[in-house]
N, C-alpha and C positions, 0 to 999 in steps of 0.2 A: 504494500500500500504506500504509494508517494505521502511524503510527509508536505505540511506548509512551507517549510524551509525550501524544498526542491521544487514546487511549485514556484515561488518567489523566482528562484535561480532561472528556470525556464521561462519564464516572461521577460526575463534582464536576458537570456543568451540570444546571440546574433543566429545562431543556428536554425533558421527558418525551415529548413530543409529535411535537418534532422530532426526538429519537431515533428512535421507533419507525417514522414514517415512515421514516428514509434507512435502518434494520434492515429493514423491510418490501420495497423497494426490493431489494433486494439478497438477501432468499428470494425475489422474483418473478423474478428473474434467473435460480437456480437454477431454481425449481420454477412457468414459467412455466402447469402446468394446472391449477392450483389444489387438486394433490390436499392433505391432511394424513392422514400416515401412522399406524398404532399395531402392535402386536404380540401375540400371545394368547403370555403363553410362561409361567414358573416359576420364583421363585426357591427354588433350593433352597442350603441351608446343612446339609453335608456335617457338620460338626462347630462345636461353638462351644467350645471348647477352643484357648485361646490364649496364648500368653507374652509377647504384646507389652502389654496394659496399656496401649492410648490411651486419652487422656481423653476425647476426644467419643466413643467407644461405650458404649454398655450392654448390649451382647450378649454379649459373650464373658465364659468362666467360667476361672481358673484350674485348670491341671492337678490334679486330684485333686478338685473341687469333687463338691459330691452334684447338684448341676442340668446338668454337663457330660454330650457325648454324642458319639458316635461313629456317624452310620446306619450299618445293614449292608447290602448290594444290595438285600435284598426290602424298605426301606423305600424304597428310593429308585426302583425301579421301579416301586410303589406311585405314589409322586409321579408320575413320569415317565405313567404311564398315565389316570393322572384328566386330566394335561394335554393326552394327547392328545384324551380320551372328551371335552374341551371345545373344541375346535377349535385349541390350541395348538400350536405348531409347532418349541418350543427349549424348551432349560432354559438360566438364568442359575444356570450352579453355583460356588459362593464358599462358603469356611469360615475359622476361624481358624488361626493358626499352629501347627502340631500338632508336636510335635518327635521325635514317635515314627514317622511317616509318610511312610516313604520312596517314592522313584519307583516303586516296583512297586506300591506300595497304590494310587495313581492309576494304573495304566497298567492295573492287571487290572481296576479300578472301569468304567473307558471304553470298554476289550473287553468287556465282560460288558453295558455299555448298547448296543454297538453291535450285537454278537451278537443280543441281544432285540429291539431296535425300529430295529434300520436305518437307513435314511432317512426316516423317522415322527418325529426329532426331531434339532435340529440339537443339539450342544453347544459352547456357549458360556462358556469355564469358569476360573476362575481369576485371580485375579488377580496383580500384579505380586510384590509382598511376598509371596504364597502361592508364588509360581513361584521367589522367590528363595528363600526357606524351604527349596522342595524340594531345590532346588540345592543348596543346603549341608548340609541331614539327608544327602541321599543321598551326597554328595562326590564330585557329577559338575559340569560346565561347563554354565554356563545354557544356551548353544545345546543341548548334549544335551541336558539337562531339555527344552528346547521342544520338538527335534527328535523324540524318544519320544515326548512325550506326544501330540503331533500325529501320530504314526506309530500311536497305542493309540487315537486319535479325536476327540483335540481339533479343533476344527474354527473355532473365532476366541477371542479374549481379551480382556475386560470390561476397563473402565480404569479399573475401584477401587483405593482405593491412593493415588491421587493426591493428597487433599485440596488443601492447596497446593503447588505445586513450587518450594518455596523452603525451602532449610535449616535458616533462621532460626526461619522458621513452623515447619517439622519436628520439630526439636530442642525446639520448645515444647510441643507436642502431640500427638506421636508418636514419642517420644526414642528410641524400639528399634525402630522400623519401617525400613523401607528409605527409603534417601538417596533426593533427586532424580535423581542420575546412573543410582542403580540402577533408580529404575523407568523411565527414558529407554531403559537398555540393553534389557529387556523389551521393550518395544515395538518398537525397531527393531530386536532379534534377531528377534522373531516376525515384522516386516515382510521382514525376511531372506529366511527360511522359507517365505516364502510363504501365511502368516494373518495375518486381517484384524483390528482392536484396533478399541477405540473410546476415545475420551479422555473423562475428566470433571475437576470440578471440585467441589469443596466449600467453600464461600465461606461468608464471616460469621462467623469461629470466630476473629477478633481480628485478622486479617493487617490491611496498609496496602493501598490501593489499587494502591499501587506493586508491591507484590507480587504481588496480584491479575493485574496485569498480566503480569510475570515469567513467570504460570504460562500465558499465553494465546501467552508469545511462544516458550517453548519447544515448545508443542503447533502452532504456525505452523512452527516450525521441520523439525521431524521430519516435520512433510505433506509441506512443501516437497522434502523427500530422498527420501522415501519414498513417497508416498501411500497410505498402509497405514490410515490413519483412516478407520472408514467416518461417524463422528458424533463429536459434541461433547455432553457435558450437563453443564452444571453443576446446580447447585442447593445450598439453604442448610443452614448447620449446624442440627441440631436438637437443643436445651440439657435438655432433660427429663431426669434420673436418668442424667445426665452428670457426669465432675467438671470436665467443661472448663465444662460450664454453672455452676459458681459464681464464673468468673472471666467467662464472659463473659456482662452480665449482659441482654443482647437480641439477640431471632433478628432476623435482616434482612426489613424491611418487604418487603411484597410489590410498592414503589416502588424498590424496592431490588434485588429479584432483577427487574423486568423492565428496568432498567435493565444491569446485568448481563448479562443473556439478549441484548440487541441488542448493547451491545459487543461480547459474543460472535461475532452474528453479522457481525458490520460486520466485525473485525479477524482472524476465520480465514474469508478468505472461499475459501480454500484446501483448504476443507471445507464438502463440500455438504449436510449432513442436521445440523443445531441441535434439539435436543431440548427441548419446553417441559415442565416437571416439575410434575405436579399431586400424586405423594407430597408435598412438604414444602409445597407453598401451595395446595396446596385446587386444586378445579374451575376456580373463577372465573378466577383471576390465571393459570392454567394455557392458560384458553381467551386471553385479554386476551392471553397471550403467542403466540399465533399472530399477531399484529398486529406483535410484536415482534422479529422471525425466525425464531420457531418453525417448524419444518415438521412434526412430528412430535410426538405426545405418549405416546410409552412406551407400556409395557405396564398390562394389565389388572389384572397383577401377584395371581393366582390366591394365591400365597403369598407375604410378606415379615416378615423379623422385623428386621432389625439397625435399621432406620428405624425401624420401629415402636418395637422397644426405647426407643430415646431420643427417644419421644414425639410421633411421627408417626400422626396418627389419621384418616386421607385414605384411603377407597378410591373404587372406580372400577369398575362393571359396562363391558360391552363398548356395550352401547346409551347409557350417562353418556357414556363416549367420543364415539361417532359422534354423539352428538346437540349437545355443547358443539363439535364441528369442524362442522357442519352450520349450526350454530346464528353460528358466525363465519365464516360463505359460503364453506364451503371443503367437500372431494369426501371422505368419508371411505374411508380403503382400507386394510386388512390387508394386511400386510406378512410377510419374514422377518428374520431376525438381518442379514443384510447389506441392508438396506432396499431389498429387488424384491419391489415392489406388484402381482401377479401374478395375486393373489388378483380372483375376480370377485364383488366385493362394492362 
């Protein structure tokens, strides 16, 4: 098992090459058939009304703003239906911290999706800070918050939220968001529960490497206990119409995140599915990182705004996908939210 220490070293070594080989290495272990996986799904963003005020987003609007919103069902069965008429198979539902929005508003939202479209769309929804939110508007115990909402149709839990899992970092960048212990408790309550989370990472927004680490060793941790992770994705801050971007004043090279990306996968190898991210670095560096443990490159991503916001201007048709995973000798295959490639494509 790599220690922090040799993590550290590996993101300080010029060895580009030799990284990606012993990353490479080690997705062939996993995923000896050479497939790489992607996902048709949706992000949909419920509200952009928020009270927390991080610095690195530019999506959310303060309470009362004239650009703030609230969807109602028909707008979001709307969404929910184009995604299926496209072959899509989940929604990725996330919003900001609404303080008017108690457990019933999500719980009749999730019966009313599941009532309509059944097993035609999985949901995938919420994140940790939003779960804790709920928790507290409604002034019930998180495991009830989980337990409900997975009783109304939650069905797994996005690992936004995260950026870095370090205080320090936290308290710089997200001073009202939830702690690290808090978003920990999330995950392995849900792992509790018996639903599946995914971990990410938000790297390049000023942390040390040393922290960077930090956040690789807690997400090693909780596999270890749990095994409730079905993926890892990191990917970089993006500084555009940010206020964190006038403090930090360059995004991480694309030498940068694939070095990143194979630490990744070298040091959770306790976690089978590593995501290559072509929102914040483009096609290219996206495809390059299948070299570097990727196994998987996201979604088609039919809808996204919070990236976009702060200056992400990367899309991706289904065939860009299959053809950049083809294109670096690997089997492309559609997947679902817990990554079973099932699909006959």
């Amino acid at each position: 098992m790599m220690t922090p220490r040799e993590a550290v070293d590996l993101l300080e070594s010029h060895d580009l090459t030799g990284l990606g080989m012993a990353a490479d290495a080690v997705r062939r272990k996993h995923h000896p058939e050479g497939v790489v996986s992607y996902i048709i799904d949706r992000n949909i963003n419920y509200t952009n009304f928020c009270t927390e005020y991080c610095s690195f987003c530019a999506f959310y609007r303060p309470m009362g703003h004239n650009e703030g919103y609230v969807h109602g069902h028909e707008v979001i069965f709307q969404k929910i239906q184009e995604t299926i008429d496209l072959g899509g198979t989940g929604v990725l539902m996330q919003g900001g911290l609404h303080p008017d929005l108690k457990i019933e508003w999500y719980e009749d939202l999730l019966r009313a999706i599941k009532q309509k479209f059944g097993e035609r769309i999985w949901l995938h929804c919420f994140s940790s800070p939003e779960i804790q939110n709920i928790a507290q508007v409604s002034g019930i115990s998180l495991e009830d918050t989980i337990r409900r909402l997975r009783d109304a149709g939650l069905q797994s839990i996005p690992g936004g939220g995260a950026e870095i899992l370090h205080d320090d970092v936290r308290q710089r960048i997200s001073r009202l968001k939830c702690s690290t212990q808090e978003w920990i408790d999330v995950h392995r309550t849900a792992h509790k529960l018996g639903l599946r989370t995914t971990a990410t990472m938000m790297f390049g927004c000023g942390e040390t490497l040393e922290q960077r680490v930090t956040h690789l060793e807690i997400v090693r941790q909780i596999q270890e206990d749990t095994g409730g992770f079905t993926a890892f994705i990191p990917w970089s801050f993006q500084r555009e119409n940010t206020s964190l971007g006038r403090f930090v004043k360059e995004e991480a090279t694309g030498v940068e995140y694939l070095k990143t990306l194979a630490v990744s996968r070298l040091f959770l190898e306790n976690i089978v599915n590593i995501q290559s991210s072509w929102v914040t670095q483009g096609l290219k560096t996206c495809q390059v990182g299948l070299r570097f443990g990727g196994n998987d490159v996201g979604s088609i991503m039919i809808e996204e705004n919070v990236v976009s916001a702060a200056g992400a201007r990367n899309k991706a048709s289904e065939e860009e996908l299959r053809r950049i995973i083809r294109d670096a000798g690997f089997v492309p295959k559609q997947r679902d939210t817990l990554y079973r490639t099932y699909f006959l494509n």
